[in-house]
N, C-alpha and C positions, 0 to 999 in steps of 0.2 A: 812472761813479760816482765819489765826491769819497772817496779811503780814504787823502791825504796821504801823504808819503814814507816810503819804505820803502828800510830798508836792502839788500837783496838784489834785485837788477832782475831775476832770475827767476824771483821768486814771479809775477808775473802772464805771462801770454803771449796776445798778442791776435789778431783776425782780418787775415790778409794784406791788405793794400790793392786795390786796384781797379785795373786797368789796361785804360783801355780801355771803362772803364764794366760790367767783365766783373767780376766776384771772382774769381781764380786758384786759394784755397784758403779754408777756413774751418776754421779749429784753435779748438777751445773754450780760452775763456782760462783759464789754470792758477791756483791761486790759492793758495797758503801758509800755514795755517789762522792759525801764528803771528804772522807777518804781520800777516796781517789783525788778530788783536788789539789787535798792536801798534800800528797804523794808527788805531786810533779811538782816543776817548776812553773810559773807563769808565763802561757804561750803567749804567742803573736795576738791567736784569738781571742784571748781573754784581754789583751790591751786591746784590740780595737774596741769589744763592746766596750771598756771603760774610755777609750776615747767619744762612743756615740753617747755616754751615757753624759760625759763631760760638756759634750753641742748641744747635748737637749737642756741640760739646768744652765748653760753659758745662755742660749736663749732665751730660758727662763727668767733669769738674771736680767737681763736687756731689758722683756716686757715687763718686767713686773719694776723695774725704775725708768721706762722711759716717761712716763707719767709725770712724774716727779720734774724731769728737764726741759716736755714739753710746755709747763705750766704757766711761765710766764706768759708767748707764745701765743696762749688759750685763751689769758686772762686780757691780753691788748687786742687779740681781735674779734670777740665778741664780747669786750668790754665786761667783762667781770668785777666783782667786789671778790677779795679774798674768802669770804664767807661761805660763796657760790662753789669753791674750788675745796671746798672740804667735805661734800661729798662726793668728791667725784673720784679723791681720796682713800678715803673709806668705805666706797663701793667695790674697788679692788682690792683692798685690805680682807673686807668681808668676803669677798667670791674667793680667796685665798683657800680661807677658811672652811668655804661650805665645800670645794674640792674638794678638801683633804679628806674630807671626814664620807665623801660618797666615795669618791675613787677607790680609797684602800683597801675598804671591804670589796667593791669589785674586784679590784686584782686579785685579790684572795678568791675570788669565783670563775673569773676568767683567764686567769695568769697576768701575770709581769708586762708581756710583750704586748700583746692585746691592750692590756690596760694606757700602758704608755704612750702605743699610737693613736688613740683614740685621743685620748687626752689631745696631744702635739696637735693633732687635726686640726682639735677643736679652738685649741686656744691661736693658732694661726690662722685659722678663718676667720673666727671673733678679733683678732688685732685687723686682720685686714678691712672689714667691716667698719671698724672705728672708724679706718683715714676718711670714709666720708661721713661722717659723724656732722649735723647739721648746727647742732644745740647743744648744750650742756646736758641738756637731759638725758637724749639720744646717747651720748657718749658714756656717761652714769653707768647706764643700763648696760651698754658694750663692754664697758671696762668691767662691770661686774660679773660678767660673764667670761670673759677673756679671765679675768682671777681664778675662779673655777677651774678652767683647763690648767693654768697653770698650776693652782692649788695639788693637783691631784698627779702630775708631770713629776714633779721633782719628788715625792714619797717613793713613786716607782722607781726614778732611776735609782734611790739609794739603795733600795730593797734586791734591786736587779744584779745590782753590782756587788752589793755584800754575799749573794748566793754561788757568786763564780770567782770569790778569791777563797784561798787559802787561809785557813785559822790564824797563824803567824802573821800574816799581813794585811790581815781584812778592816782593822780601824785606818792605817794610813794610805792604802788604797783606795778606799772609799771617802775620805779627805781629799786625796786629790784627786778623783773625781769630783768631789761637790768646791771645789775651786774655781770650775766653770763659773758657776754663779757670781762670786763676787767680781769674776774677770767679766761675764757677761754685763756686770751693772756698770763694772767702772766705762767699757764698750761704751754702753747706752751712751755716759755722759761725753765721751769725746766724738761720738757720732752725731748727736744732738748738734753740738755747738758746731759742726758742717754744713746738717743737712738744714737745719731751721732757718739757717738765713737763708741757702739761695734757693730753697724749696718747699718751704711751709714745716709746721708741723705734722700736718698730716703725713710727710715722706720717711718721719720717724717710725707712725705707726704701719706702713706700707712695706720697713725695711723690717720688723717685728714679727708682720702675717706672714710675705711670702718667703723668708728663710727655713722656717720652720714646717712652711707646705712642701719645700722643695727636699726637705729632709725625711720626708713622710716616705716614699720611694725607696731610698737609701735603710730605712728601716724595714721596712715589709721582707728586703732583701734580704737584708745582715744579719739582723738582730734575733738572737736564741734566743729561744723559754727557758725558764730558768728548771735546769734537769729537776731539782729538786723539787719542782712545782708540780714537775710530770712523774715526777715518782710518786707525788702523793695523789695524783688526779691518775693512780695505775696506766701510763701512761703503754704503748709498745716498747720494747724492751728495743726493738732497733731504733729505735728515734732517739733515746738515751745516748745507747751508743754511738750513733752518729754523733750526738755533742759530746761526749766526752771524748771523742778520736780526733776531733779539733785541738784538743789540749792535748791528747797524747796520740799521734799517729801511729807511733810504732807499737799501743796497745794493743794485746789479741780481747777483742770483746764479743765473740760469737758466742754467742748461745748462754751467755751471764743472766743472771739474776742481779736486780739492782733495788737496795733496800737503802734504809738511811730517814726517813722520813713515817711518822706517824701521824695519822689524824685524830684529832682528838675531838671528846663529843662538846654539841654544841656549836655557836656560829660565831664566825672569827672574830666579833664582837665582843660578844659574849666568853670567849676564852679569854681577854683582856683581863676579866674578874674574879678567874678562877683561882683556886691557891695555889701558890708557886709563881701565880703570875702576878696577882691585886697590887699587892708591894709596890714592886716595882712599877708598875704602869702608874701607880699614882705618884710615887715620887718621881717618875719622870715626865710628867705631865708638870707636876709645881715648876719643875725649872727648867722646861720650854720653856713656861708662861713668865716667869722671871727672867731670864734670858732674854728673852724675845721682846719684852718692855722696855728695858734698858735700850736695848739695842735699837728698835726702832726711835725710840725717846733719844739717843744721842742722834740717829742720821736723819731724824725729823728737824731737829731742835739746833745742831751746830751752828749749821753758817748764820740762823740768826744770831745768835749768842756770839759768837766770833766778830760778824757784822758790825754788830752795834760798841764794839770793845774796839775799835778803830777801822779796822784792814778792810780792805775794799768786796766786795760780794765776790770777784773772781779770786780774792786771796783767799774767802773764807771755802769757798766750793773747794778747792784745791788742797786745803788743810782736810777739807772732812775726805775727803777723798783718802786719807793718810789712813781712817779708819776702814774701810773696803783693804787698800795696802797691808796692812798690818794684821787684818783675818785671815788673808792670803795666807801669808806668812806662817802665821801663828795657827792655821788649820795644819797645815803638813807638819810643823816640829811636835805638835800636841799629839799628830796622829799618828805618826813613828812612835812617841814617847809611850802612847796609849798601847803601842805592841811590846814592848819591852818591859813596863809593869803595871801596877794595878792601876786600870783606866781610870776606877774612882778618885783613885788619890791627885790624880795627875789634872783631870777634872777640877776637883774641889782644890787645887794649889791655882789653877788659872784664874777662876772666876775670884777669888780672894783676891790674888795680884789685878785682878782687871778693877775690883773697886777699889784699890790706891790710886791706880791710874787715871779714875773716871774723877776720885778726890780733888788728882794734883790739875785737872783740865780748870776746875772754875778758881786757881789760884795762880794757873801760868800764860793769861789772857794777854798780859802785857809785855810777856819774853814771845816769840815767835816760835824761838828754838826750843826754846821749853813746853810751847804747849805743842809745838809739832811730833813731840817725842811722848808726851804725855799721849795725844789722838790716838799715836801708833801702839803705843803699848795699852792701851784701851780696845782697840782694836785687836791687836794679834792674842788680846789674851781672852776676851770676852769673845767678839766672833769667832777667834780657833776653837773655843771651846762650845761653843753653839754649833759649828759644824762637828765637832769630836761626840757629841751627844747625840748627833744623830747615827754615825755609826753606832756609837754605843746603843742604841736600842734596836739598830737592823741583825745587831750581834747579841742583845735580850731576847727576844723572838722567836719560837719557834715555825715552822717555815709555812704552816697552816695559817697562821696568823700573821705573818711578818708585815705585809703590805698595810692591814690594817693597823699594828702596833704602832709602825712609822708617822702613818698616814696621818690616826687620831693624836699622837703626841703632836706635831707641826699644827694642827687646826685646833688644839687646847692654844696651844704659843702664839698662834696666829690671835686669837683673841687679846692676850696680851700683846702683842704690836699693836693690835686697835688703841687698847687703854693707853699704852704708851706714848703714840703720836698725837693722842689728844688732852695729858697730862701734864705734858710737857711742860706746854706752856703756862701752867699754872704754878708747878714750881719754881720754873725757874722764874718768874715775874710774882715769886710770892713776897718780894720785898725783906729775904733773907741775906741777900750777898748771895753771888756766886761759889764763893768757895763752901758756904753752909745748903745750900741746894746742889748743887754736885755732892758732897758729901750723902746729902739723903737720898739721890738717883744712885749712889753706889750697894744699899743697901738690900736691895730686891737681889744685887749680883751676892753678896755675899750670902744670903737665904739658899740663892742655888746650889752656891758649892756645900753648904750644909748639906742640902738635899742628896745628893752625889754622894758625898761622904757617909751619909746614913743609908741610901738604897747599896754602897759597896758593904753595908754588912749586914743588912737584913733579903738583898737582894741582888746578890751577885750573877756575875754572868755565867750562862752553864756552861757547861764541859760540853762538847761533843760526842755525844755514842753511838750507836748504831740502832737501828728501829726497824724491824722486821715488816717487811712492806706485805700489804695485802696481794701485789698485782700477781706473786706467781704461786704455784702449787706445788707438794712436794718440803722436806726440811729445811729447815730453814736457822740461823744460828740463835742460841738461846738468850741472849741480850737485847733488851729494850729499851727505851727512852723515851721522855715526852716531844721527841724532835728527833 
């Protein structure tokens, strides 16, 4: 078979030679799942899963801001106080959170694929539920729950998709998969401003449930376990090969042995703490949670701050909208950039440049063009690098843990978005000026790229090597790894 050069020469092991016209021994060849990846180029099938994985966090994206644009909507027709509407807020903030942090370790027990449809189920029945949501309270409770599915939705798909690209391309592949999301929010809001006039709100949350039910199907179908999941759960050695002949059909994989994957003792939790790992997991947990403050604290906090500095509500919705734009953007150039050198540095250069940018937003209120540029470079460089971190840690991770590693960093961060969106407004109405309150929300961004910059040297991302799987019997190559 033609699988080009591979880093590690004991990912394969082939049959002893002949002597004599006799075969002495016949060892089935070993084969590296990684590797193998590595080895080819990316099929069809490997972009469709990143295309399914793209529908589930774009949907994700949708529900978890439709909230946000059905608000007003909510607040005129069962007459609300603004007050009333900030739990209802932070009830899907929090169910973000407590997903994250149950899901991950599931996926880690049940797989990727399992984990993800479960999730999708759940969080498109609970939106569907919502649209007949009686009360605020009713709805609370819905949304809290709908947070959940989604909390635990989006840790899988990055995890699912970092498993089936290639080492070389595995941060800007999984960037542009987690680009769904910001496409799914910005969605939400221009579907909103359709469906809420001539159909209620409620036809937001109806468009939320059943896209995501109808997607349910199309998964059960398509969607592969992640090989590497099955190699460490000793999975059948033809089920392997059946997914890897989708990336490479013209492979011969009969009768291989397929290694690549170690388990390591302990529960996928618990491996979070171990050494080699502690480091890291804590420095990337700090700047989620800084990240993810910022972040929500600007797309909580603009259009009023915008609002009140003249431009009308639909000029300031449209300016923050720049920020969503601009992560776009700035996820894919950050997550190329993050394959070509050290992802740390590239990291800690963005979050630095995103707090100038967040600076120059509470001193260019009164140019248009200036703060439209200022949003966007806030945006492309703080959300690119909040998406770029989350590769970076589905690419920290060893594959035993990886669902939970993702899972628990996003539901530490998630806490931060809580703090964030209800910070906000205390700074920025702390009676400093704008330009001196921006300056101090830039600051949490700048701690991250600290963070970044210190886990790239105390906590770098591993190499790839090869790991002698328990599932078959017989020799096996003499190289190991914690992954």
């Amino acid at each position: 078979m033609r699988v080009g050069p591979l880093r590690n020469a004991a990912a394969f092991s082939r049959p002893s030679r002949q002597q004599g016209g006799t075969p002495v021994s016949s060892t089935p060849r070993v084969i590296d799942v990684q590797d193998f990846i590595n080895a080819h180029k990316v099929s069809a099938f490997q972009v469709t899963l990143i295309g399914l994985c793209f529908l589930i966090v774009a949907i994700d994206g949708f529900d978890t801001a439709a909230i946000g644009f059905i608000a007003p909507a909510l607040r005129a027709e069962w007459q609300l106080a603004p007050a009333q509407l900030a739990p209802l807020f932070g009830a899907g903030l929090f169910g973000l959170m407590i997903g994250a942090f149950i899901f991950g370790p599931l996926a880690d027990k049940i797989g990727r694929k399992r984990a993800l449809i479960l999730t999708v189920l759940f969080f498109g029945l609970t939106s569907l539920a919502s649209a007949w949501a009686t009360n605020i309270t009713e709805l609370t409770v819905l949304r809290f729950l709908t947070g959940m599915g989604l909390g635990g939705a989006m840790p899988n798909a990055i995890t699912l998709t970092s498993e089936f690209c290639p080492d070389k391309r595995r941060s800007f592949l999984t960037t542009l998969m987690f680009c769904g999301f910001t496409l799914g929010s910005a969605l939400g809001g221009l579907a909103a401003a359709q469906l809420v006039a001539g159909y209620g709100w409620s036809s937001v949350l109806l468009l939320g449930g059943i896209v995501p039910l109808l997607l349910v199907p199309v998964l059960l179908l398509t969607l592969p376990e992640s090989v590497r999941f099955l190699v460490l759960q000793n999975a059948p050695a033809e089920r392997m090969a059946a997914i890897l002949k989708r990336i490479a059909p013209e492979a011969e994989l009969a009768g291989a042995r397929f290694i690549g994957v170690h388990r390591p003792a302990g529960s996928p939790v618990g491996q979070l703490f171990q050494p080699g790992l502690v480091a890291g997991t804590l420095l990337l947990w700090l700047t989620f949670f800084m990240s993810l403050l910022v972040f929500y604290l600007l797309s909580s906090w603009l259009p009023t701050v915008i609002s009140s500095a003249g431009m009308t509500l639909k000029d300031a919705s449209l300016m923050t909208m720049m920020l969503q734009f601009g992560g776009t953007v700035g996820a894919l150039v950050i997550g190329a950039s993050m394959d070509r050198v050290d992802p740390h540095k590239v990291l800690g250069i963005a979050y630095a440049t995103a707090a100038l940018f967040i600076a120059l937003i509470g001193s260019a209120t009164t140019s248009p063009a200036l703060l439209a540029t200022a949003v966007f470079g806030a945006g492309f460089c703080l959300a690119g690098a909040q998406v770029g971190v989350n590769a970076l840690a589905a690419g920290f991770y060893p594959t035993a843990n990886r669902a939970t590693g993702v899972a628990w960093a996003n539901a530490v961060g998630r806490s931060g978005s809580v703090l964030g969106s209800m910070v906000g407004g205390t700074v920025l109405s702390s009676g400093l000026g704008l330009p001196t309150a921006f300056a101090i929300v830039g600051i949490p961004v700048i701690l991250a790229g600290l963070f970044m910059v210190v886990k790239g040297r105390l906590a770098p991302q591993p190499a790839h090597q090869t790991a002698a799987s328990p599932s078959f019997a017989g020799p096996l190559p003499a190289a190991s790894s914690i992954d």
